[in-house]
C-alpha positions as CSV (number, residue, x, y, z in Angstrom):
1,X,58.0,-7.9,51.3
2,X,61.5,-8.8,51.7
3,X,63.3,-11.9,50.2
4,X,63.9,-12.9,53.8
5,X,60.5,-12.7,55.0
6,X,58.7,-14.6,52.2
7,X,62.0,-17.6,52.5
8,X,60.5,-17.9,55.8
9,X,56.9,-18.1,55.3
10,X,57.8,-20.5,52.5
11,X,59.6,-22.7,55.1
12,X,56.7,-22.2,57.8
13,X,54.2,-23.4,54.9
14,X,56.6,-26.6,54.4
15,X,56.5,-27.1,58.0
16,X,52.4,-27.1,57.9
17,X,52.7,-29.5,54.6
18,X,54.7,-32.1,57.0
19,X,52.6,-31.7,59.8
20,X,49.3,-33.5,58.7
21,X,47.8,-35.1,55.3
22,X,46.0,-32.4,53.7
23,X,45.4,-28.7,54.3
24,X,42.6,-26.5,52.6
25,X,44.0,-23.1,50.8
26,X,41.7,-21.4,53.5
27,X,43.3,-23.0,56.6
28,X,47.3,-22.3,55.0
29,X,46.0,-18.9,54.5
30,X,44.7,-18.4,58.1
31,X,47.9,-20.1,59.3
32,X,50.1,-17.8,57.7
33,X,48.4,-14.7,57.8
34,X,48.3,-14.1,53.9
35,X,46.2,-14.2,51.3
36,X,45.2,-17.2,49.1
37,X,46.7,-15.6,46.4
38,X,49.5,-15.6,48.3
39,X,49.6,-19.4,48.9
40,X,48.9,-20.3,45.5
41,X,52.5,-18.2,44.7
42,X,54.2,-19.9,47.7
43,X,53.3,-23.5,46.9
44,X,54.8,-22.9,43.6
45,X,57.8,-22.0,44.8
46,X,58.2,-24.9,47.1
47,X,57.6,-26.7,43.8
48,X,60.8,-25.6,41.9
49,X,62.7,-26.6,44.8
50,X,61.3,-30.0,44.2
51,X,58.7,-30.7,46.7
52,X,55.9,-32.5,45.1
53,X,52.7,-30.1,46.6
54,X,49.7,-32.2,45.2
55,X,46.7,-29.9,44.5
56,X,43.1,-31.5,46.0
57,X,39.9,-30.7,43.6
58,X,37.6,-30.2,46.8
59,X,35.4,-27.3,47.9
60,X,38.0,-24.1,48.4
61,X,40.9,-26.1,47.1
62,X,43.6,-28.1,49.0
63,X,46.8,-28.7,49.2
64,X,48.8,-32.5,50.0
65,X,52.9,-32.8,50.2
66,X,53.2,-36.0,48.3
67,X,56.2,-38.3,47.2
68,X,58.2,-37.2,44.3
69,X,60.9,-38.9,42.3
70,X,63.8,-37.8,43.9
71,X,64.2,-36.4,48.0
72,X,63.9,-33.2,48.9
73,X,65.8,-31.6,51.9
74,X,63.1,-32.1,55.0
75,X,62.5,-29.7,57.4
76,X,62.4,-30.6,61.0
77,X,61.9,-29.2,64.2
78,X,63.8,-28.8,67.8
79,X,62.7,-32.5,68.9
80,X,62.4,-34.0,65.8
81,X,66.1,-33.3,64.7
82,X,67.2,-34.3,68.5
83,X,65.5,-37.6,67.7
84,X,66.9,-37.9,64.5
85,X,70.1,-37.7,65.6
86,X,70.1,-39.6,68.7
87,X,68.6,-42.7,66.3
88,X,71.5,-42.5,63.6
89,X,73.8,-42.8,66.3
90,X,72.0,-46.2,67.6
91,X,71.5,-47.4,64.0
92,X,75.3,-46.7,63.3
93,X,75.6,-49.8,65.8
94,X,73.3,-51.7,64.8
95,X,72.7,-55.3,62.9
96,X,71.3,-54.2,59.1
97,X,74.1,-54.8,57.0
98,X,75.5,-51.4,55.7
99,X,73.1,-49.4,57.6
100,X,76.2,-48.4,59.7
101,X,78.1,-46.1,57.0
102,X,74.6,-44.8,55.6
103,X,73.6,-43.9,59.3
104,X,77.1,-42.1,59.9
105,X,76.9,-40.2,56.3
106,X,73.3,-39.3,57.4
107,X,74.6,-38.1,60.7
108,X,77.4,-36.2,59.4
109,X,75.1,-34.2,56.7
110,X,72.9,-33.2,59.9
111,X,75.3,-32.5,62.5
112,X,77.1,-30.0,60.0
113,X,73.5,-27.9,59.6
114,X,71.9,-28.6,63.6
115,X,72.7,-25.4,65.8
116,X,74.9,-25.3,68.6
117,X,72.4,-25.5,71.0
118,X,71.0,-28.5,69.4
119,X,74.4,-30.2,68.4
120,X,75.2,-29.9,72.2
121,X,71.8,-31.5,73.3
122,X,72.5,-34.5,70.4
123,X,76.0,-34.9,72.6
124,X,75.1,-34.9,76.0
125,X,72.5,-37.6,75.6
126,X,75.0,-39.7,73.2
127,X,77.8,-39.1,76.1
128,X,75.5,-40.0,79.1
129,X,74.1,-43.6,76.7
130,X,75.4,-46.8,76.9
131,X,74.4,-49.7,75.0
132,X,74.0,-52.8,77.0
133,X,73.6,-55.4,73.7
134,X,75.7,-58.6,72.7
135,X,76.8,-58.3,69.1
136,X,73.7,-59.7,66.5
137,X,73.4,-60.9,63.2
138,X,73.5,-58.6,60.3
139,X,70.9,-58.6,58.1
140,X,70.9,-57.5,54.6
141,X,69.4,-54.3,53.7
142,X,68.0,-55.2,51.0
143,X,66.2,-57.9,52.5
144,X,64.2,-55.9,55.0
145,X,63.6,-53.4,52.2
146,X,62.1,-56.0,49.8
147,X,59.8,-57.7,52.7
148,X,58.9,-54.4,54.2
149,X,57.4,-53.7,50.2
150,X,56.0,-57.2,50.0
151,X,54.1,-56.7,53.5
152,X,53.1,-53.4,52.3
153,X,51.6,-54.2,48.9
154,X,50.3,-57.5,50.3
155,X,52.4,-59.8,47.7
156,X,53.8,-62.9,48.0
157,X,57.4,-64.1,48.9
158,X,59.6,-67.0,47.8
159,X,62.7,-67.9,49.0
160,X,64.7,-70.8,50.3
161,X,64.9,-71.3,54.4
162,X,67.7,-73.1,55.9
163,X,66.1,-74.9,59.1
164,X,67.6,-75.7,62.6
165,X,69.8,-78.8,60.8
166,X,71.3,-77.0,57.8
167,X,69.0,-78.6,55.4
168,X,67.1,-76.1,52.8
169,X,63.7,-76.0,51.7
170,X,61.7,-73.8,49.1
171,X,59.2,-71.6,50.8
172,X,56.3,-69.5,49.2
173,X,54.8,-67.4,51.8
174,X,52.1,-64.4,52.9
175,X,54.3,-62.2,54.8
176,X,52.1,-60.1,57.4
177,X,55.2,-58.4,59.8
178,X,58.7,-58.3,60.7
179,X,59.1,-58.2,64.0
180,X,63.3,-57.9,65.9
181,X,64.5,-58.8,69.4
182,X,67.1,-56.2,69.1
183,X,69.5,-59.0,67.8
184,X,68.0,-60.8,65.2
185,X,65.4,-60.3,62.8
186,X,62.2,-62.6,62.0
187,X,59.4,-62.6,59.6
188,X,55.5,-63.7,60.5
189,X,54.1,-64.9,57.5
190,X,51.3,-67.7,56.5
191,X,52.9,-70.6,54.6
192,X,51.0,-70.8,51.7
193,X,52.6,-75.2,51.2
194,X,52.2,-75.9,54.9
195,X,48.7,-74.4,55.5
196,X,49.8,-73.0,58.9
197,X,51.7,-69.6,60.2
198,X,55.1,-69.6,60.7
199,X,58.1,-67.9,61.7
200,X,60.8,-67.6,59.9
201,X,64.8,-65.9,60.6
202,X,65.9,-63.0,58.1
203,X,69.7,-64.7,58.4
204,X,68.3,-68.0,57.4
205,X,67.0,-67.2,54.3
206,X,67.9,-67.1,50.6
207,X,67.3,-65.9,47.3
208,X,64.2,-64.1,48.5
209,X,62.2,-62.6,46.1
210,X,58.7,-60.7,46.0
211,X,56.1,-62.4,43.5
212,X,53.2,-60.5,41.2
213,X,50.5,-62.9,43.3
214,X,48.9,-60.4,45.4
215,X,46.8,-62.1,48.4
216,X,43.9,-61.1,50.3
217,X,45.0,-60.4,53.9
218,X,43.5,-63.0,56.5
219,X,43.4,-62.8,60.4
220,X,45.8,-63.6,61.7
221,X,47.8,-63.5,65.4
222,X,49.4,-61.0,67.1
223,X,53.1,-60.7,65.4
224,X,54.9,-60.0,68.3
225,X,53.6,-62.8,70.7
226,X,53.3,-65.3,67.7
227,X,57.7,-64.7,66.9
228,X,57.6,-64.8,71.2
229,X,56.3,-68.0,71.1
230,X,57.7,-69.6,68.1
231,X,61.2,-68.2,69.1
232,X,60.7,-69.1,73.0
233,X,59.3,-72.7,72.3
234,X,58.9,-74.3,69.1
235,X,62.8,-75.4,67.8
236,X,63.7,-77.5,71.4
237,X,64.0,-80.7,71.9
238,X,62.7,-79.9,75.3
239,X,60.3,-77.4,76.8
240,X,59.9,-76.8,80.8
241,X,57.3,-74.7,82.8
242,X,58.8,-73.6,86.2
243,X,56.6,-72.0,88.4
244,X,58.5,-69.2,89.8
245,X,57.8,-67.0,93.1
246,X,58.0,-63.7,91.7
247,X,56.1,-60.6,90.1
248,X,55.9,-61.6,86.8
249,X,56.9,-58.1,85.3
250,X,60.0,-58.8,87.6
251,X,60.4,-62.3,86.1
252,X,59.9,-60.5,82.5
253,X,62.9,-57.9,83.7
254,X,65.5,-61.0,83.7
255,X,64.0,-63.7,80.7
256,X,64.4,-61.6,77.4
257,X,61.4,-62.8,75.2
258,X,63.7,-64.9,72.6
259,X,64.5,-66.7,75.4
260,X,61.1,-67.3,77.2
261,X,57.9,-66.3,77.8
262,X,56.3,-65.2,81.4
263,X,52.3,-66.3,82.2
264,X,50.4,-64.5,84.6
265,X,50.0,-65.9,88.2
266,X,48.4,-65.1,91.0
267,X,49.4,-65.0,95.0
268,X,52.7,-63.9,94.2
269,X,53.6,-66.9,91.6
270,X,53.8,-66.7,87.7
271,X,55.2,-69.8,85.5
272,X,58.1,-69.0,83.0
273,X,58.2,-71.3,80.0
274,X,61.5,-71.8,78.4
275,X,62.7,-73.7,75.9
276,X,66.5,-75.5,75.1
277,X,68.2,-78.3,73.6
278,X,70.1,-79.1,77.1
279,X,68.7,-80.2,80.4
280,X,71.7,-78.9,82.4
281,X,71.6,-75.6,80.4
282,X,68.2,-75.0,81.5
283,X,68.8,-76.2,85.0
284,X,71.5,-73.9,84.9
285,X,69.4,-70.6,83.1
286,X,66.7,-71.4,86.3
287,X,69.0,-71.5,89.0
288,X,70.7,-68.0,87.7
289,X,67.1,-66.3,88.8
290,X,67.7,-66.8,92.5
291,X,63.8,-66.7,93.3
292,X,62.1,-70.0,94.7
293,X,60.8,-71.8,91.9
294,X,59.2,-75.3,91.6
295,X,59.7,-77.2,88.3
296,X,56.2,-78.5,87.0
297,X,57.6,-80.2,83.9
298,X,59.7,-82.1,82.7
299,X,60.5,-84.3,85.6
300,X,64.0,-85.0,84.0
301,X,64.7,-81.4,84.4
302,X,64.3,-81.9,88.5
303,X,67.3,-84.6,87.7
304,X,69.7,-81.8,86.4
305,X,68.6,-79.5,88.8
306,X,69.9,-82.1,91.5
307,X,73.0,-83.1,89.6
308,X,73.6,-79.1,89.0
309,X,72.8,-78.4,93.2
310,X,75.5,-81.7,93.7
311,X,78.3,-80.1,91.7
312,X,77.7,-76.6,93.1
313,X,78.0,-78.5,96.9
314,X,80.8,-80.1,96.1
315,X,82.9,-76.8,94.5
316,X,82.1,-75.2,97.6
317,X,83.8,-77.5,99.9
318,X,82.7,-78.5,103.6
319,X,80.9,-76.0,105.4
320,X,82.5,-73.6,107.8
321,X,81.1,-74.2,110.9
C-alpha cells in the first residue's frame, strides 16, 4: 500500500475518532475496510502525531480520542470548517476581552489551509452579513474561563460585586450558568450568605476566584428566564405592566429580553413588563411600539404618558385643517 493511501485512511480513522465517544476495533475495522491488525498499526500512528487514542478494556477492544497535554491539529469537515470560520469572524467583534486578536490569529491559520471552494463560501456569507449590535462591555477572558471551570467542576466562587450604587460587597457563591444578551455577560448562581439565587454582571465583579469547596448541585430555575427576569425587573425603582394589543412573538420582536419580558395573552392582547429608573423614559420606550396599549400599573406612569402626549401636541403645532 502506498504512503498516500495509508495517510488517508489514517485521516479517515481520525475523522471516525471525532465523530462519536467510543468506537470498537471491530466497527473501525468495518468502517475502513481493513483488518484489525491494521487498526491497531494506524492508531499508533495517529499517536506519534500526538493524538491521545485511549484504548477501552471491553469485549473486542475499543478505541476513545481523549484529551492530551498539548493540541493536536483537528480535522474537520466541508460544514464544520464553513462554521468555524464564519464564527471567528463574529467572535473577532465581539465583547471578551482579547478574544478579538486570538479569533483573527485562529482565522488566519485556517483561511491559509481551507480550499478555494471553501474559502469562497467563508467570503460570500461574511460579505452578504451585517451585524446589527451596539458596542458591549468587554469581559475578561479569563473570567469566563475560570467560571465556566467552576460551573463545570461544581466549586465555589468568591469575589467582590460592585452593586447598582458603586458600593462593593464580598460574595461567596454556587455558580450554576452563564448566560449573555449579546452585550453583556451575567452569571446565575446561589448565594451561599443571602440564602437566595441571584444574578450577578461579569463587568461588575472583582478579584474572582474559584474555591476547593465543592457543593452538591441543587434545583434550581431555568438560567435564561431567571437573568430575564432579574435583568428585566429587579434593579428599578419602578416596574410597569402595559397590556399591549399585539401578538406577543411580535411584541418579543421589538422588547430585547434585558429590557423586558412579554407574558402570554389571549384575544389578541399580551402584557409587556418593563422595568426603569424614569417614568418619562418608560412612557417614552411604550409609546415607540406604536400598537394600542393600556397601562395597568403604575398609575403615575399614565401621568407621563399624558405629559409625553402634551409635549408631542405641542411640537407639532396646530392642526392643518
Amino acid at each position: 500500500m502506498t504512503v498516500e493511501a495509508t495517510t488517508e485512511r489514517v485521516l479517515r480513522l481520525l475523522a471516525l475518532l471525532q465523530r462519536r465517544p467510543s468506537w470498537t476495533a471491530a466497527e473501525i475495522a468495518a468502517e475502513l475496510r481493513v483488518t484489525d491488525r491494521s487498526v491497531r498499526r494506524d492508531v499508533q500512528r495517529l499517536r506519534a502525531l500526538g493524538y491521545p487514542v485511549h484504548a477501552a478494556a471491553s469485549v473486542g477492544g475499543g478505541y476513545r480520542l481523549g484529551a492530551g497535554t498539548r493540541l493536536p491539529p483537528l480535522l474537520l469537515d466541508d460544514e464544520e470548517a464553513i462554521a468555524t470560520a464564519v464564527s471567528l469572524r463574529l467572535a473577532s467583534g465581539g465583547t471578551v476581552a482579547g478574544a478579538q486578536e486570538a479569533a483573527l490569529r485562529a482565522l488566519a491559520k485556517l483561511d491559509q489551509v481551507l480550499p478555494a471552494r471553501l474559502r469562497a463560501e467563508v467570503r460570500a456569507v461574511h460579505a452578504a452579513t451585517e451585524t446589527l449590535v451596539g458596542p458591549g462591555i468587554e469581559i475578561d477572558a479569563e473570567l469566563l474561563v475560570t467560571l465556566a471551570r467552576a460551573c463545570r467542576d461544581a466549586v465555589r466562587v468568591r469575589f467582590r460585586y460592585a452593586g447598582r450604587d458603586g458600593a462593593e460587597s464580598e460574595r461567596t457563591v454556587e455558580p450554576v450558568r452563564m448566560v449573555t444578551t449579546g452585550r453583556r455577560w451575567y452569571l446565575m448562581a446561589w448565594d451561599v450568605d443571602r440564602g437566595d439565587w441571584r444574578t450577578f454582571r461579569l463587568d461588575r465583579m472583582r478579584q474572582t476566584t474559584a474555591t476547593t469547596w465543592r457543593f452538591r448541585a441543587r434545583e434550581h430555575p431555568d438560567p435564561v428566564a431567571h437573568v430575564r427576569r432579574a435583568v428585566a425587573e429587579a434593579p428599578y425603582r419602578h416596574l410597569a405592566r402595559v397590556r399591549v394589543h399585539a401578538p406577543s412573538d411580535a411584541l418579543r420582536a421589538l422588547v430585547p429580553p434585558q429590557v423586558g419580558r412579554v407574558e402570554d395573552g389571549r384575544d389578541g392582547w399580551c402584557v409587556l413588563v418593563v422595568g426603569g429608573d424614569d417614568l418619562d423614559w418608560l412612557a417614552l420606550h411604550v409609546a415607540r411600539l406604536g400598537f394600542e396599549a393600556e397601562v395597568l400599573e403604575p398609575a403615575e406612569l399614565r401621568q407621563a404618558l399624558a405629559r409625553l402626549a402634551r409635549r408631542l401636541a405641542a411640537m407639532a403645532g396646530p392642526a392643518i385643517a
